[in-house]
C-alpha positions as CSV (number, residue, x, y, z in Angstrom):
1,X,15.8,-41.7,16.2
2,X,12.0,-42.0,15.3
3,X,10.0,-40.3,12.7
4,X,7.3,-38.2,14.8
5,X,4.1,-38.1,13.6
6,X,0.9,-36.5,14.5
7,X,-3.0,-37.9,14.4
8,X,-5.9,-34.9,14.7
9,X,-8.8,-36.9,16.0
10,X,-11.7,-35.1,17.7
11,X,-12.6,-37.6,20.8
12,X,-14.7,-40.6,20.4
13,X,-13.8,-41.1,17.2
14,X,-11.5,-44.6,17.3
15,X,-8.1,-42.7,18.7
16,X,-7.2,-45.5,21.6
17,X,-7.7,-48.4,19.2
18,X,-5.4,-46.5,16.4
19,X,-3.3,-46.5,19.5
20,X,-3.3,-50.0,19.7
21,X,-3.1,-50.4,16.5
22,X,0.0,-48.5,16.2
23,X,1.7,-50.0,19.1
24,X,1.1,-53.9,18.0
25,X,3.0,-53.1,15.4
26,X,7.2,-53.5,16.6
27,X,9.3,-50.4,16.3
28,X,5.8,-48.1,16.0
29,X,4.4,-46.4,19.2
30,X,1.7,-43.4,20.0
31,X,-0.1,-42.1,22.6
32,X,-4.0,-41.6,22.7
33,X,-4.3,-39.5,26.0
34,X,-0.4,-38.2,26.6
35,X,-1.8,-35.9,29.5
36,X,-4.0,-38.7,31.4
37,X,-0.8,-41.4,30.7
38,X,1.8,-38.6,32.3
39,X,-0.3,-38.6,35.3
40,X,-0.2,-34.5,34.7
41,X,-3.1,-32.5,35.9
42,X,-6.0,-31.1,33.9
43,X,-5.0,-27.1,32.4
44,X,-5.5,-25.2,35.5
45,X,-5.6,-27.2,37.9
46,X,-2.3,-27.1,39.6
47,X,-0.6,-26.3,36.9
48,X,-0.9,-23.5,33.9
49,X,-1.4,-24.6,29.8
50,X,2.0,-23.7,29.5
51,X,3.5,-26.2,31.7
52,X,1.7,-29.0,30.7
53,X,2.1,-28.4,27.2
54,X,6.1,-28.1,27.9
55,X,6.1,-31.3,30.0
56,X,4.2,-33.2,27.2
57,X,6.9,-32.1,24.0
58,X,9.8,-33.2,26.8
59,X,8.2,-36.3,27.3
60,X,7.2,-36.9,23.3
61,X,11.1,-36.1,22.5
62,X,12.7,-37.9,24.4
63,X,10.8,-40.7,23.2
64,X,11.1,-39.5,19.7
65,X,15.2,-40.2,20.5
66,X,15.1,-43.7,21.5
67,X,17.0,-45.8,19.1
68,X,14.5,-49.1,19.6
69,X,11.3,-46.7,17.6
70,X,11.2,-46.2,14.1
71,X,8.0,-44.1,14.6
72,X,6.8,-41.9,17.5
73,X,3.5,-40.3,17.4
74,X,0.8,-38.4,19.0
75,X,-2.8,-38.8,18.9
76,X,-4.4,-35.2,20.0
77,X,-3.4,-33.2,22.6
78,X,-0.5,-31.7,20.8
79,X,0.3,-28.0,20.5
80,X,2.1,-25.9,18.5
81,X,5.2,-26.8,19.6
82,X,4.7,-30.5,19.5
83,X,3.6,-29.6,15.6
84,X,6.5,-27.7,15.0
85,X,8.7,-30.2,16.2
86,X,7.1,-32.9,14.4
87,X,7.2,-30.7,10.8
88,X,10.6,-30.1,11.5
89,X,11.7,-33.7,11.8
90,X,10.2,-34.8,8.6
91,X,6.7,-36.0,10.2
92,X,3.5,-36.1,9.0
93,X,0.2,-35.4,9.9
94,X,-3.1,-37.2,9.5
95,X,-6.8,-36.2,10.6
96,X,-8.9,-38.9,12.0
97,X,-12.9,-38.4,12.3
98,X,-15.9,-40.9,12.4
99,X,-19.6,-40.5,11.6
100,X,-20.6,-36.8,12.9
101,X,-23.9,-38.4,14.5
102,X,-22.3,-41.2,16.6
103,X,-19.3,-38.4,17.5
104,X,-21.8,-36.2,18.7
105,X,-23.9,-38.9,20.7
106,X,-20.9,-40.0,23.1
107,X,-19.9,-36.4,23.6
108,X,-23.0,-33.7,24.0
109,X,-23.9,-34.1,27.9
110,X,-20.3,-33.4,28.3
111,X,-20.4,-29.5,29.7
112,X,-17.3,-28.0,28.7
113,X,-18.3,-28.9,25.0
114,X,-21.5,-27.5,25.1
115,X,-20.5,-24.5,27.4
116,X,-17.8,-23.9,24.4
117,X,-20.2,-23.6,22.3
118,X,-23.0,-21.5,23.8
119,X,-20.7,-19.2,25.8
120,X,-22.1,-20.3,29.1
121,X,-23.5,-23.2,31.0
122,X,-26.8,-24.7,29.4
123,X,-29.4,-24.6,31.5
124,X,-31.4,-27.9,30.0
125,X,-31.2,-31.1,27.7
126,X,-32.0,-29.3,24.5
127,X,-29.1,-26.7,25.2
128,X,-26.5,-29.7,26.2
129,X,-27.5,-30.8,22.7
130,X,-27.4,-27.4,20.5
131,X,-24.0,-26.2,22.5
132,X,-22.2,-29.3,21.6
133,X,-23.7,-29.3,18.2
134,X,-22.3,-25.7,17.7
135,X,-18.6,-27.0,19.3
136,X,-18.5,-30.4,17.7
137,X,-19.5,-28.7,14.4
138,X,-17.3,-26.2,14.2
139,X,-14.8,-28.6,14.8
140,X,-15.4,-30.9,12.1
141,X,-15.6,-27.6,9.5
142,X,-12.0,-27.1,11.0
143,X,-10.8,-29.9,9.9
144,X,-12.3,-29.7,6.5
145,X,-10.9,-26.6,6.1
146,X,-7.5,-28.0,6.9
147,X,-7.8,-31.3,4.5
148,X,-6.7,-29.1,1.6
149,X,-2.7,-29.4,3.2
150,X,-3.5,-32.8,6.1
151,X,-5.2,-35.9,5.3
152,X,-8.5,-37.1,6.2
153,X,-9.3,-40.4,7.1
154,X,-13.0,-41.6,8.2
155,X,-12.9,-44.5,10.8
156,X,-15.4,-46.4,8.7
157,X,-12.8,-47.0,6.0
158,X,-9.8,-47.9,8.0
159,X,-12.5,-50.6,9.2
160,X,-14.0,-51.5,6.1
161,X,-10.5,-52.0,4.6
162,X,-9.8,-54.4,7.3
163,X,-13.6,-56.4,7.2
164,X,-12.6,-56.5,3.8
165,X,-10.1,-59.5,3.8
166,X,-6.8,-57.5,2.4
167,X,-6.6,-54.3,3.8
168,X,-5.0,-52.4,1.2
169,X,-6.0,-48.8,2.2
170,X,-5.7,-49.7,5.8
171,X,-1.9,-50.1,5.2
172,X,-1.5,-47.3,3.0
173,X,-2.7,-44.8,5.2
174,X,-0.7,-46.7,8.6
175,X,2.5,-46.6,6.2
176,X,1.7,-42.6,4.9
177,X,1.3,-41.4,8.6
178,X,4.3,-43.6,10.2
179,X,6.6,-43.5,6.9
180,X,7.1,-47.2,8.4
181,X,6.0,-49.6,6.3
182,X,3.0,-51.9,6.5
183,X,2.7,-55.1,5.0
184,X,-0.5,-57.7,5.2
185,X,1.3,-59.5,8.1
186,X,0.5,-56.3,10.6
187,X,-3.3,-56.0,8.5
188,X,-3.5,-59.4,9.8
189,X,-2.1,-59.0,12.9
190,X,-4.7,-56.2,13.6
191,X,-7.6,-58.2,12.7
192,X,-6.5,-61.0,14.8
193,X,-5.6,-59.1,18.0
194,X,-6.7,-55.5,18.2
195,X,-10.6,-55.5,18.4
196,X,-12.5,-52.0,18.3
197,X,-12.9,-50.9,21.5
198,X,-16.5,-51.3,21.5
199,X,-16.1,-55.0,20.1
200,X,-14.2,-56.2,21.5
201,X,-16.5,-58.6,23.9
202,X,-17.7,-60.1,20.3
203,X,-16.6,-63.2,18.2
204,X,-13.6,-62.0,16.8
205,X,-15.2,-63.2,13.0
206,X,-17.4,-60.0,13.8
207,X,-14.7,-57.2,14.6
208,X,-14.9,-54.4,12.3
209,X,-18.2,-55.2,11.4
210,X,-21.3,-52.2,11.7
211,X,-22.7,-54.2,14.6
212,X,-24.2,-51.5,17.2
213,X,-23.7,-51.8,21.1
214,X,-24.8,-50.8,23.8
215,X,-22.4,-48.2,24.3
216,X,-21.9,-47.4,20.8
217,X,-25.7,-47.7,18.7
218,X,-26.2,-47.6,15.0
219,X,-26.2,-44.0,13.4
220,X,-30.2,-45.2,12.5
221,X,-30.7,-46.0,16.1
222,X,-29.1,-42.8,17.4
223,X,-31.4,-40.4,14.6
224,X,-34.5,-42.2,16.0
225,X,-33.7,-41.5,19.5
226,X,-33.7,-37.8,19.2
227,X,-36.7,-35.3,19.3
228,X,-37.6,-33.6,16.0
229,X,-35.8,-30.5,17.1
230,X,-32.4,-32.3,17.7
231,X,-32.8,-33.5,14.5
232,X,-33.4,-30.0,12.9
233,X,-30.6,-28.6,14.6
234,X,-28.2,-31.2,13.6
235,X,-29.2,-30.7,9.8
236,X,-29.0,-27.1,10.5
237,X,-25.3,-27.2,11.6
238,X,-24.4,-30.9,10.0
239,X,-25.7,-31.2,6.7
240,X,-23.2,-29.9,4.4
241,X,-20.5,-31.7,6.5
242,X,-21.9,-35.3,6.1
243,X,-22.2,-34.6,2.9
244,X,-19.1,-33.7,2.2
245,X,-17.3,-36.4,4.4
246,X,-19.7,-39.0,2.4
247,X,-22.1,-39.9,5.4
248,X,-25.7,-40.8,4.7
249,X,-28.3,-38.8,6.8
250,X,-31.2,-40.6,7.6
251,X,-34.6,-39.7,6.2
252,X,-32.7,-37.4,4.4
């Protein structure tokens, strides 16, 4: 039987390659997006919260009981019961986040965010922006809030630990969460196969580097691009929690 295990990570913030991680390594598995990989329909549609949430813990233990894993685990998604089940079985949990501004660029045109956070649908481009800023935030004090009893990791250090050329924290934290151990043969093995998503049509000598794309631009890049009142608003809500995660904010 595997040990379960489950990874808080807020969206856009590095869960599908710490899924790939996690499954180049034999014995180890984990789902990024258990919903979208079971086929199952979004809550509502077709189906109520409550049965997709009870056709996602079947799923995750029955997997949890196959004798060729050492490790099973879950990368959001998970519910109470999937928790409970987890805590139960001896697993741990681990909170995953990256830099607050380059989070919140990939994810504040996306409505249901920003509608979470105004209480209705915003009506322009500065509301897209203040309604996810309100969500995302909130979300990231959550999980602050919770790091006195779960971990937290930044993506930037599983990274730099790797760029680094040994990798020490990298395997501590994969060996804490899977209670598997990790030696520098998988470090290795990560830095020779598993690019970051967003890297992964570079040289492989610049994986896990802070080289900005296209998709995915520079925290600097990203500050310039916004209006002086998207940047007030984001210190408003963000400034005490880049602080306290360590992130610089620019000009600041």
């Amino acid at each position: 039987m595997a040990i379960p295990f489950g990874i808080y990570n807020l969206g856009n913030s590095g869960g599908s390659w710490l899924e790939s991680v996690i499954r180049s390594k034999p014995g180890c598995y984990a789902w990024e997006e258990v919903r979208r990989d079971l086929n199952l329909p979004k809550m509502g549609d077709g189906m109520t919260g409550e049965e997709v949430q009870a056709r996602i813990f079947a799923f995750f233990k029955e997997q949890c009981e196959r004798d060729d894993l050492q490790a099973c685990g879950l990368i959001k998604g998970f519910r109470i019961d999937v928790a409970e089940y987890i805590a139960a079985q001896g697993g741990r949990f681990l909170q995953h986040v990256r830099n607050p501004i380059r989070h919140l660029q990939g994810t504040y045109k996306r409505s249901k965010g920003a509608e979470n956070g105004l209480g209705r649908k915003p009506e322009n481009e500065e509301e897209y922006f203040l309604g996810q800023v309100l969500w995302q935030s909130s979300r990231y004090r959550k999980y602050l809030r919770r790091a006195e009893t779960i971990p937290l990791i930044r993506l930037e250090d599983l990274s730099y630990s790797l760029r680094d050329g040994c990798g020490i924290y990298f395997m501590q934290v994969l060996s804490y969460i899977t209670q598997v151990e990790w030696t520098h043969v998988d470090a290795f093995r990560v830095v020779d196969k598993v690019p970051p998503r967003n890297q992964a049509y570079l040289p492989r000598f610049q994986w896990f580097t802070d080289i900005p794309s296209k998709n995915d631009p520079s925290a600097n890049d990203i500050w310039e691009s916004w209006t002086s009142s998207q940047r007030g608003v984001f210190l408003k809500h963000y400034e005490t929690i880049m602080l306290t995660l360590g992130y610089a904010i620019p000009e600041v």
